[in-house]
N, C-alpha and C positions, 0 to 999 in steps of 0.2 A: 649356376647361370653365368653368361656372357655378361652381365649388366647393362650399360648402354654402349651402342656401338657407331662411329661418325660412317662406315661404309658396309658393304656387304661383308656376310658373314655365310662360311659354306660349311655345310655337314655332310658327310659320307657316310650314308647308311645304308647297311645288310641289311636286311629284313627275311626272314626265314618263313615259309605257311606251316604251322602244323597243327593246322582247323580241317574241314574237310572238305569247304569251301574254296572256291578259285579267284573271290573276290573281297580283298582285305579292305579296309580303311586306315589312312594314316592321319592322324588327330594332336594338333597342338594345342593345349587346353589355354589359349592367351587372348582372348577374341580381339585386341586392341593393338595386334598386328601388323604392320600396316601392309607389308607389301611382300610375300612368296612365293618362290618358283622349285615347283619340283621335276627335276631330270629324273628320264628315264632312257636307256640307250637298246634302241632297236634296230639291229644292223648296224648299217654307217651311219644312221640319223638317231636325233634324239627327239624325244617328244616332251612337250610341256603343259603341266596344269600349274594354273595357277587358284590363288587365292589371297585375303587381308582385305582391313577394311577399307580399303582404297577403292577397291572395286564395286560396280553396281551389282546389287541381286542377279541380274541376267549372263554378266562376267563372272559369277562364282557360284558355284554348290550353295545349298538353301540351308547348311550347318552355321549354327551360332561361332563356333572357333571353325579356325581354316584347317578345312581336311580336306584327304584329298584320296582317291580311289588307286589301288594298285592292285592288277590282275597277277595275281602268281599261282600257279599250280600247287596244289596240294606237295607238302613235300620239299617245295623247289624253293631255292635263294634267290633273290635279285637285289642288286645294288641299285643306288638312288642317290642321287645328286640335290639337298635342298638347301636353297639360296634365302634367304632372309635380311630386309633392308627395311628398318624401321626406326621410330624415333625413341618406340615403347623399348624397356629392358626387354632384353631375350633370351627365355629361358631356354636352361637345357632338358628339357621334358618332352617327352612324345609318347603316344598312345596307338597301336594299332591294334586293332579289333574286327569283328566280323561284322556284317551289316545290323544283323540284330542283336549284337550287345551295342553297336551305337545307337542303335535306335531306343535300345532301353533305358541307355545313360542318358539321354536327349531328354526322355519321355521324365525323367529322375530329376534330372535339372528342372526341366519348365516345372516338375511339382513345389520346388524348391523355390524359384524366381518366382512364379506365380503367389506363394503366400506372401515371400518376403515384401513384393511391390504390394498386394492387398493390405500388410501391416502397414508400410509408410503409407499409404492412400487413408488409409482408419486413421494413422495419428496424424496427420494433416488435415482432414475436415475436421475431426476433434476437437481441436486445439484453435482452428482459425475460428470453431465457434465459440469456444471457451473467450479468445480474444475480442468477437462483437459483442460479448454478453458484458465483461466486465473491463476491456479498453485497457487491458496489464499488457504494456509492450512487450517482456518479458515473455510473452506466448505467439506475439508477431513474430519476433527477432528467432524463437523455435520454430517456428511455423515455416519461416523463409528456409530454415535449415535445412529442415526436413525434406523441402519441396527441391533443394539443390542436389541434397542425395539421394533424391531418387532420378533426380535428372541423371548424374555424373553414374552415378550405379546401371543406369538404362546403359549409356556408352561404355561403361568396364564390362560391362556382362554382355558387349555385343548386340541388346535391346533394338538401339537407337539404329544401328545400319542394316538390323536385319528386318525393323517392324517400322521404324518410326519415319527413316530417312533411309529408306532400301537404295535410290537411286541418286542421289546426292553424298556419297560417300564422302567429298572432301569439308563437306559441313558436317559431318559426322564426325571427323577426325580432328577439326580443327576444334568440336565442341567440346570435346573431351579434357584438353587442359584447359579453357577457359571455366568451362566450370569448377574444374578443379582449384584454380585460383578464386571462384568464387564461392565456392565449399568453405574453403578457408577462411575469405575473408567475412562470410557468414559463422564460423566456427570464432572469429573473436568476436564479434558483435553480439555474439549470445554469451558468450564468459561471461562480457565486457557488463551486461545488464543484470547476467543472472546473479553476480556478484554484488551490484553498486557500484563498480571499482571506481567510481567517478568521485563516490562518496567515502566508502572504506580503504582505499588504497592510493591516493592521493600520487607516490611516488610513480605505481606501476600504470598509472592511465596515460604517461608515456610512454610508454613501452608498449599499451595496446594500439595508444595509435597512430606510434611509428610503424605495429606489425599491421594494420590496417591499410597504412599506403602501401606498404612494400607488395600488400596482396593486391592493390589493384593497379600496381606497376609492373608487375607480373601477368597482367593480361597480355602488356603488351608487347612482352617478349617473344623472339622468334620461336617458333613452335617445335625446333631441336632441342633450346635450351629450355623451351618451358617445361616439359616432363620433366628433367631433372632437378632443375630447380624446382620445381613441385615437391620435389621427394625429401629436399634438405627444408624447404617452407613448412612441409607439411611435421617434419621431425621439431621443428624449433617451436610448433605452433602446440605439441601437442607436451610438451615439455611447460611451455607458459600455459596452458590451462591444467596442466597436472599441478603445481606450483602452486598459481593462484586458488584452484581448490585447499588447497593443505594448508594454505595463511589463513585463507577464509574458516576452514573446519578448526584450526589451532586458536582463531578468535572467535569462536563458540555461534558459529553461525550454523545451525542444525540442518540447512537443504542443502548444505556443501558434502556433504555425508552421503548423499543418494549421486551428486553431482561427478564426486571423488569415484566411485563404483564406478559409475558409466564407464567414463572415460578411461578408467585403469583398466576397463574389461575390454574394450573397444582396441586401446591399445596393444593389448595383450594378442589379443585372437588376429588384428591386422599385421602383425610381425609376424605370427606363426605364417599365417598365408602368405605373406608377400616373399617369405623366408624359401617356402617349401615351392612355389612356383616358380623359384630363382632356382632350382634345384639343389637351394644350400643344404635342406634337410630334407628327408624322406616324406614323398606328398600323398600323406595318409586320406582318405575319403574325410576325416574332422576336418582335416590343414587346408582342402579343398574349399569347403564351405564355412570357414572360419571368419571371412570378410564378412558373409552373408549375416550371420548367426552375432558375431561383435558388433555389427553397425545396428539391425536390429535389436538386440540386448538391450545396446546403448540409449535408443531411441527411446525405446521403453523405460529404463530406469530414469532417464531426463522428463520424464512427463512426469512421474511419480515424483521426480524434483521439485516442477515446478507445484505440484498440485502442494506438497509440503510448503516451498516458498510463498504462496497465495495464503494458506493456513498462516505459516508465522506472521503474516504482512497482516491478515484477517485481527487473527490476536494484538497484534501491537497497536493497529487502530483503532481495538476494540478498550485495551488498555488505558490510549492515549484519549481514546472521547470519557471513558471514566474520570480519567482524573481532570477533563475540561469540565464533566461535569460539578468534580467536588471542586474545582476552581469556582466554577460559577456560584457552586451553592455557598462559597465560604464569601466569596464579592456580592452577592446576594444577603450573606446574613451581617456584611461589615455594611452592607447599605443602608439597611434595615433600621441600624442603629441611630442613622442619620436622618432615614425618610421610613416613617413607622410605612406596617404595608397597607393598613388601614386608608391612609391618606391616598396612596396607588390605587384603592381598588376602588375611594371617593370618586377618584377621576377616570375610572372603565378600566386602571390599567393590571395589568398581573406581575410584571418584569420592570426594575427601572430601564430596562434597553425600550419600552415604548416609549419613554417620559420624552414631550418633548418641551420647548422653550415656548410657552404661551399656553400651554394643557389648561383647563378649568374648569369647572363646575359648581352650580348654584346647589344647595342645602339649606335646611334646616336644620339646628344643630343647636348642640347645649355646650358652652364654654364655660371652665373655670379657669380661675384664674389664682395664685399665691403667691405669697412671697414673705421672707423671714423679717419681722421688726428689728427693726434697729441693727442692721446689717450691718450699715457703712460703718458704725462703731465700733463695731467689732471685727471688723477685716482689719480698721486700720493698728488694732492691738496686734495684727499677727502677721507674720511676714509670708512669701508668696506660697511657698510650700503648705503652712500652716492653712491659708485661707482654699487651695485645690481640696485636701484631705478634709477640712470640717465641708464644706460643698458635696464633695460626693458622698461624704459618709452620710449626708442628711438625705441630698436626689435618689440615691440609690435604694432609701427606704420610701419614699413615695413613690415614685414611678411603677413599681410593680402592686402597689395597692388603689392607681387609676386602674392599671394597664387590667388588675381583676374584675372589675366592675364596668369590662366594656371599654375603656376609652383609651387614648394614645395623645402622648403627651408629644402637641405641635414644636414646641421650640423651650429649651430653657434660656432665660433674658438672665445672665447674674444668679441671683438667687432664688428668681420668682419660674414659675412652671405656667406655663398655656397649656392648657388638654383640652381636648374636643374629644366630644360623646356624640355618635351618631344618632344614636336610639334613643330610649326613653328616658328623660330627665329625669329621673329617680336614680336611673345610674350614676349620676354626678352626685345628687344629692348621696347616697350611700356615699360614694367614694369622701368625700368630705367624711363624712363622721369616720370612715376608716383612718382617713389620714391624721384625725387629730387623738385617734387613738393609737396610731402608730407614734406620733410627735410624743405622748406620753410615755412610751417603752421606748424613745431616743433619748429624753431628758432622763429617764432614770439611768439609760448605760452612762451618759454623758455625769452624772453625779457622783456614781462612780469612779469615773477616773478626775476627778476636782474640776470637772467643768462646767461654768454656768450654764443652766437651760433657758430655750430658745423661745419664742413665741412666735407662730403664724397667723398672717389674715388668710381666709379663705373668699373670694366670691365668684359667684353660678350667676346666668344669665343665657335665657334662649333666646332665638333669633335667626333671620336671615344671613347668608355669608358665601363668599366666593373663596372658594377653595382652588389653586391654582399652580402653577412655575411663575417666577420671574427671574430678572436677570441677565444675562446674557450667554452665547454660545458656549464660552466658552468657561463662566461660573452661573448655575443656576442655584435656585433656592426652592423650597416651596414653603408657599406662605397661605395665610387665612386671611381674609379684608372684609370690612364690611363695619357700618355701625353698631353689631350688634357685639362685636371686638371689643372699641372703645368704650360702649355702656359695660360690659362687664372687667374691663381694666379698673373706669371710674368708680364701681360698686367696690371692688377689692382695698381700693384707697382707702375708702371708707371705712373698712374694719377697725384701723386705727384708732376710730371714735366709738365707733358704734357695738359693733360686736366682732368675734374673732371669725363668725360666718357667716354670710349677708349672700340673702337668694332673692332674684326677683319673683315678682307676680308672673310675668314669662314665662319663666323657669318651673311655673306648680301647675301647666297646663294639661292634665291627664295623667298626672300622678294621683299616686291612692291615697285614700283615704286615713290609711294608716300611715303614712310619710306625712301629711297634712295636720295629722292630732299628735307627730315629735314638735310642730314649728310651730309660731305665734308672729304675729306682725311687729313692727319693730318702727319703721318709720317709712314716713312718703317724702323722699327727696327731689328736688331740681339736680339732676348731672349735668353738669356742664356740654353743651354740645346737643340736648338732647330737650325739644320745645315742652316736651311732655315731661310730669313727675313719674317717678320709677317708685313703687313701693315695694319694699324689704321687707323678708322674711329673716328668721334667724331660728335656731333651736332650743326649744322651751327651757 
C-alpha cells in the first residue's frame, strides 16, 4: 500500500479479458475512498467514470467499494489511467472480474455484513436490558460501545453512504472519523470502568484521562489529519488497554481473563486486515473478513466479560452482606449482654436498632431482688483486682440459674442482682431455692481454696411496673420503675433480720400448691414508703 497521501495518486493499468465476456469490472475492495477517476483513451478523447464516497448514489454505480465497468473484447488488452485522491490510506489492491462473480462476491459480503450487524444489534439490546434491569454502568459504558461500532463499521464497510446517507455523501465522510474518535473514546470509558481503574489503579486513571481528552480533541481535528491520527490513537489506545488488562489479570482479578482475550484477539485479526488491504501481505478471503470476525469475536468475549464481572461483583456482595451479617449478630450478642433480649421484646422490640429514647411498657411482673451480707467488709480487705474476680466469680454462678428459670437479670447494682420474671411467680420462687443451692457448691469451692464463705438475702415481690429507655440521645439505659421496685428492694433489706428469703403475699398469687406447702408465713411488716403492711413468706 501507498499509506496516506496529501495529493493525487496515479496508476497505470493493463488489464487483459480472458473471460468470454466483453464486459469486465474493476473493483477496489476500500469502500472509504473518497474520491476516483478512471481514464480510458478512445481516439483523441478520453472518457471518465467516476466513483468514492464523496459522491451521491445517482453519481455512482450502486457497488458498496468503487468499481467501475470496462468494455474489453474477449482476448484484447486495454490500458487505464486510475486517479485516486483521498484522506483514507490507499491501497494497492484491485480486483477485476466478470459481472457475475461480482455479483456473487456482493451477494457473499451482504451474507457476511448482514449477520455481523444482526450480532452487534443482539449484543446491544442485550446488554442495554441487562443495564435497566440491574443499573451496572459497566454494561452502559459496553453498550455505548457497541452502538459506536456498529455506527463506524456501517461507514468502513460503506453501509452508511450506500443505505443510510446515499445522498448526503460529505456527512457520510466526515462521520467516519468522528466516530472513530468516538469509538475510541468509548474504548477507554469501558476499560476505564470495567477495571475500577479509579479504584485499583490510582497511578494509571491519569493516563486514562489524559487518553479521554486527547479522544475528544481529536474530534476536532482537520479531517486529513484525523484518519491518521486515528491510526497512531487507535495503536496507543489499544496498547493501554492490553496493559491494564495484564495488571489487572497479574492482581488476581478473574473478568480481566475474558477481557485480556477479547482484545488480544480483536487486535490480532485488525492488524492482519488492515495489514493485507495495505497490500503489505497477501489478501487472503480470512485477512478480508478478519475486521469483521475480530471485532465480533471481541464483542462476544467482552459480554461473557462482563457477565463474569456481574458474578464476581454478585459474590463479593454476597460475601460482604455475610459477614455484616455475622457483624451484626456478634454487636447483637455484645448487646445482649447489656440489654437482656427479654427486656426488647417487653417493649414490642426484636433489634436494639428499634430501641428508641422514651420506649415503654406497663407489666405485671415478679422481681427479685439480692445482694451479698457484709460486702463492704470484705471488699475493703481486698484490693481492686481481688474485689472484680470474687464478683464475677459469685454473678457468673447466678445469673445463669435466673436466666434457667425464665428470668433476666435487669441490672447488677455492686454486688446485689435485679431480675425480672415475666411469667408465673413460681419461677422466681424456684430460682431462689436454685440460687441458694448454687451459693452452697460456691462456698464449698471457696473453702477449698481458704476462703471465707459468703451469705445472701434473697427477696421476691409482685407487682405493677414500667419497663422502659431513659436517658438521653446520646447515652441511654433501660430501666424498671415503679412501687413495686422499691417494696421488693425494702423486703430484701430485711433478710438481714428475718430470713435469708423473704417473699411477699403478692408474690403467692397463683402459684401451686406444692410451692405453697415448701413456705410458711414469717411476719406482716410496715415497709417504709408503703400505707399498707406487706406479709412475708420464707421457706419452711
Amino acid at each position: 500500500g501507498l499509506g496516506f497521501q496529501s495529493g493525487s495518486v496515479w496508476f497505470d493499468l493493463s488489464v487483459r479479458n480472458d473471460s468470454a465476456r466483453d464486459l469486465l469490472y474493476l473493483s477496489i475492495p476500500v469502500p472509504v475512498l473518497d474520491h476516483l477517476e478512471l481514464y480510458e483513451r478512445n481516439g483523441e478523447s478520453w472518457t471518465v467514470q467516476k466513483s468514492g464516497d464523496l459522491y451521491t448514489r445517482e453519481e455512482r454505480n450502486d457497488f458498496r467499494n468503487p468499481t467501475f465497468s470496462l468494455s474489453i473484447k474477449p482476448g484484447e488488452t486495454r490500458r487505464y489511467l486510475l486517479r485516486i485522491i483521498t484522506t483514507s490510506a490507499i491501497p494497492f489492491h484491485a480486483v477485476v472480474s466478470t459481472d457475475l462473480a461480482i455479483t456473487a462476491e456482493s451477494e457473499s459480503e451482504m451474507v457476511w455484513t448482514a449477520g455481523y450487524f444482526g450480532l452487534l444489534t443482539a449484543m446491544i439490546l442485550y446488554n442495554l436490558f441487562i443495564y435497566f434491569s440491574i443499573r451496572e454502568r459497566s454494561y452502559l459504558a459496553y453498550s455505548v460501545y457497541v452502538i459506536l461500532l456498529w455506527m463506524f463499521q456501517a461507514c468502513n464497510y460503506g453501509l452508511a453512504a450506500q443505505y443510510i446517507l446515499p445522498n448526503h455523501p460529505v456527512i457520510a465522510n466526515y462521520a467516519y472519523p468522528i466516530l472513530a474518535s468516538l469509538l475510541a473514546l468509548s474504548t477507554v470509558i469501558f476499560t476505564y470502568t470495567f477495571h475500577n481503574v479509579h479504584v485499583r489503579f490510582l497511578k494509571l486513571r491519569k493516563v486514562f484521562w489524559a487518553t479521554g481528552v486527547v479522544c475528544i480533541l481529536s474530534i476536532g481535528a482537520t479531517f486529513y489529519v484525523q484518519n491518521r491520527f486515528n491510526n497512531a490513537l487507535s495503536i496507543a489506545i489499544s496498547v493501554l488497554v492490553l496493559y491494564t488488562s495484564v495488571l489487572s489479570l497479574m492482581r488476581g482479578y478473574r473478568p480481566a481473563l475474558f477481557f485480556l482475550a477479547a482484545w488480544t484477539g480483536f487486535v490480532i485479526l485488525t492488524t492482519l486486515w488492515s495489514l493485507s488491504i495495505r497490500g503489505i501481505i497477501q489478501n487472503f478471503l480470512i485477512f478480508r473478513y478478519a475486521f469483521l470476525v475480530g471485532s465480533a469475536t471481541e464483542v462476544v468475549i467482552l459480554s461473557l466479560a462482563l457477565g463474569d464481572r456481574i458474578n464476581l461483583l454478585d459474590s463479593e456482595k454476597r460475601a460482604a452482606l455475610a459477614e455484616q451479617i455475622q457483624l451484626k449478630t456478634r454487636l447483637l450478642d455484645a448487646f445482649s449482654r447489656f440489654v437482656p433480649r427479654q427486656f426488647l421484646r417487653s417493649l414490642g422490640k426484636e433489634s436494639p436498632e428499634e430501641v428508641n429514647l422514651g420506649d415503654a411498657s406497663a407489666a405485671e411482673v415478679t422481681i427479685l431482688f439480692s445482694d451479698i451480707r457484709g460486702f463492704t467488709g470484705m471488699s475493703e480487705r481486698m484490693n481492686v483486682t481481688e474485689n472484680f474476680n470474687f464478683l464475677n466469680s459469685y454473678l457468673k454462678r447466678m445469673e445463669p440459674v435466673i436466666e434457667s428459670r425464665g428470668g433476666f437479670v435487669d441490672k447488677y447494682i455492686g454486688d446485689a442482682i435485679m431480675a425480672i420474671f415475666l411469667g408465673n411467680p413460681e419461677h422466681a420462687i424456684h430460682a431462689a431455692e436454685d440460687m441458694m443451692k448454687a451459693l452452697e457448691e460456691y462456698n464449698a469451692h471457696r473453702a477449698s481454696q481458704n476462703f471465707e464463705p459468703i451469705k445472701i438475702g434473697i427477696g421476691i415481690h409482685r407487682g405493677p411496673v414500667m419497663l422502659g429507655t431513659v436517658g438521653s440521645q446520646k447515652r441511654m439505659d433501660t430501666t424498671v420503675i415503679g412501687d413495686s421496685v422499691n417494696a421488693c428492694a425494702r423486703i430484701e433489706s430485711l433478710t438481714k433480720k428475718i430470713a435469708p428469703v423473704l417473699i411477699s403475699e403478692d408474690a403467692l398469687a397463683g402459684v401451686s400448691d406444692q410451692i405453697r406447702n415448701k413456705l410458711k408465713r414469717i411476719a406482716r411488716v410496715q415497709v417504709r414508703g408503703k400505707t399498707q403492711s406487706l406479709v412475708l413468706y420464707g421457706f419452711a
